[in-house]
C-alpha positions in Angstrom: -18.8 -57.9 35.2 -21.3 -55.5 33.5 -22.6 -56.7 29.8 -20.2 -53.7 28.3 -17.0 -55.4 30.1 -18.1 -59.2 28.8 -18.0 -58.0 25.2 -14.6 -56.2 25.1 -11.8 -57.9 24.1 -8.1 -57.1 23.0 -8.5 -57.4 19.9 -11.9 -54.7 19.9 -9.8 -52.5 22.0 -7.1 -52.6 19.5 -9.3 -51.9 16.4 -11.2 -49.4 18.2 -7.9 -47.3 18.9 -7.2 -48.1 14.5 -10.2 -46.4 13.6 -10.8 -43.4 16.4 -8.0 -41.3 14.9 -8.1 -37.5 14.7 -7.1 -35.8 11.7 -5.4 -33.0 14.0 -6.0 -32.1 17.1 -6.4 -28.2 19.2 -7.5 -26.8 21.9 -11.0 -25.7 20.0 -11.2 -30.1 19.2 -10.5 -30.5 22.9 -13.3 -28.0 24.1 -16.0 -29.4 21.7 -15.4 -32.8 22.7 -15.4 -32.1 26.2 -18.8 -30.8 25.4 -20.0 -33.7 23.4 -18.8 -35.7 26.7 -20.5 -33.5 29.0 -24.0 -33.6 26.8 -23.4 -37.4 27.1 -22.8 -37.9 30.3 -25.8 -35.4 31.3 -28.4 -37.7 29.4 -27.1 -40.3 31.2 -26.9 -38.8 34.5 -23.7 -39.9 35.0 -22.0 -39.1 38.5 -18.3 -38.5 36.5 -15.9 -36.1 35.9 -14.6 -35.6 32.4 -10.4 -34.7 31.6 -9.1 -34.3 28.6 -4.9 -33.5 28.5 -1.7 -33.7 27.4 1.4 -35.2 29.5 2.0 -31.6 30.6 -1.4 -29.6 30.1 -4.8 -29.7 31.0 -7.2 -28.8 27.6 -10.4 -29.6 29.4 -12.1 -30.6 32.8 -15.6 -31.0 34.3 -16.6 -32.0 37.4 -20.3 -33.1 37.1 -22.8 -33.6 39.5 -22.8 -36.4 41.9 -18.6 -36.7 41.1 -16.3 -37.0 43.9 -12.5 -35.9 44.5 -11.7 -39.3 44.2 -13.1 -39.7 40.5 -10.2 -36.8 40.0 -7.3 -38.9 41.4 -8.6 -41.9 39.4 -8.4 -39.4 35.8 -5.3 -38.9 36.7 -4.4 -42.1 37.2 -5.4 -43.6 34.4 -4.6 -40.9 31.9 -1.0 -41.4 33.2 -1.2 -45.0 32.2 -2.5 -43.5 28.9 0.1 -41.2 28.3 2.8 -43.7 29.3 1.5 -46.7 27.4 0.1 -45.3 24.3 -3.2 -47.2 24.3 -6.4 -47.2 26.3 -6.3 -48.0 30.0 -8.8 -50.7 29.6 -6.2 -52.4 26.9 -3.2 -52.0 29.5 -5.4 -53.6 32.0 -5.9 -56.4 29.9 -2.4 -57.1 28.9 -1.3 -56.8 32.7 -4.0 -59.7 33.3 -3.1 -61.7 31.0 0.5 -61.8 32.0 -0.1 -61.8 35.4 1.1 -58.3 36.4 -0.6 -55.2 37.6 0.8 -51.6 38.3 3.9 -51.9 40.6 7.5 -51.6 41.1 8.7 -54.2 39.1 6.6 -52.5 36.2 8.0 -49.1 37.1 4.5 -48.0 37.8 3.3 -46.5 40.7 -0.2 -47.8 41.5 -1.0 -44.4 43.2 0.0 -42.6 40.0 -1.1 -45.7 37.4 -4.0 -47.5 37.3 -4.7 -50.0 34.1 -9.0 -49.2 34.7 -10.9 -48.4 32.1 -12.1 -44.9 30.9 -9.2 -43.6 29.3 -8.2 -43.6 25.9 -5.5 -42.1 23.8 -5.9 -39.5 21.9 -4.1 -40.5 18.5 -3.6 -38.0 15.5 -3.1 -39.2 12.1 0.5 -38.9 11.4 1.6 -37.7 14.5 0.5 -40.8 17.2 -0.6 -40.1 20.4 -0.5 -36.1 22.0 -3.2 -37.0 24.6 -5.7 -38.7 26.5 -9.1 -38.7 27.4 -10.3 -39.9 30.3 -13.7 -40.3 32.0 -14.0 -41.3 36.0 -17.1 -41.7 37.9 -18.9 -45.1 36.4 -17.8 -48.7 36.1 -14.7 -49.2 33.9 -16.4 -50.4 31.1 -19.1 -47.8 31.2 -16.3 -45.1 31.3 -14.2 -46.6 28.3 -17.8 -47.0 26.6 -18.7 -43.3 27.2 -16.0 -42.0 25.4 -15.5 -44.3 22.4 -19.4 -44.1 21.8 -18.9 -40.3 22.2 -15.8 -40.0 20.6 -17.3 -41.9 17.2 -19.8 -39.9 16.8 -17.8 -36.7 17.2 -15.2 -38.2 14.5 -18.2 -38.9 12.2 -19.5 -35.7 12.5 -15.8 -33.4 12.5 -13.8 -35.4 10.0 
C-alpha cells in the first residue's frame, strides 16, 4: 500500500467530496480542467489517460504517453461506479471492504463494467448534486484519486 493509500480514510474521502464542489459546471469547466489534469500529469510523467463525462457524454479525454487501452476500460469502469454511486470510486471501494462485498451480481454490478478503484471522483455542483465524473487511469489507485483531488483543489481555488 503506497503512503497516499495509508492516509485515506472514509471519513477524508467523504469531506473531500463536501468541499470540492463546483459552483456550475460546462463544457468550457470540463476542457480547462482537463487541461489542468493534463499539465499535472505531464510534470509528473504520468503513464495515464484522463476522462472527464457525464452518464451519457464524453466532455473530455486524453490519452497520454506511456497509457494503454487497458487504462481506457479501467476509466470507464470506475466512472461507471461514479456515476452510479454518487461518490468517488476509492470511497465505494472502501465501503464494499468493509462490508465484505465487491462488484458482483448480488450488488447488481458488473465487475467488467464497475470497478470500486480509485481515480474517480464525482463531479458535484452546488445545488444540483452530481452531473459527472472525473476519472484518471494509468497510476496506483491512490495516486489516481490523489491526482485529481490535488488538481481539482487548486482549480476550485483558482475558478471559484
Amino acid at each position: 500500500m503506497s503512503d497516499k493509500a495509508a492516509e485515506l480514510t472514509a471519513e477524508i474521502l467523504e469531506a473531500q467530496e463536501a468541499q470540492l464542489v463546483f459552483p456550475g459546471f460546462s463544457e468550457d469547466t470540463a476542457f480547462a480542467l482537463g487541461g489542468a489534469l493534463v499539465a499535472a500529469a505531464r510534470a509528473q510523467a504520468a503513464p495515464v489517460v484522463i476522462n472527464i463525462r457525464t452518464p451519457d457524454r464524453t466532455l473530455f479525454h486524453a490519452a497520454l504517453p506511456g497509457s494503454a487501452p487497458d487504462n481506457d476500460h479501467w476509466a470507464r469502469r470506475k466512472s461507471n461506479i461514479v456515476l452510479r454511486k454518487h461518490c468517488a470510486s476509492m470511497l465505494v471501494g472502501m465501503r464494499l471492504e468493509a462490508a465484505g462485498k465487491q462488484p458482483g451480481p448480488d450488488l447488481g454490478l458488473d465487475p467488467l463494467d464497475f470497478a470500486a478503484h480509485g481515480g474517480s471522483f464525482p463531479i458535484r455542483v452546488a445545488g444540483v448534486g452530481v452531473i459527472g465524473a472525473i476519472t484518471v487511469s494509468g497510476l496506483a489507485s491512490a495516486e489516481d484519486h490523489a491526482m485529481i483531488v490535488e488538481t481539482l483543489s487548486d482549480f476550485l481555488a483558482r475558478h471559484a
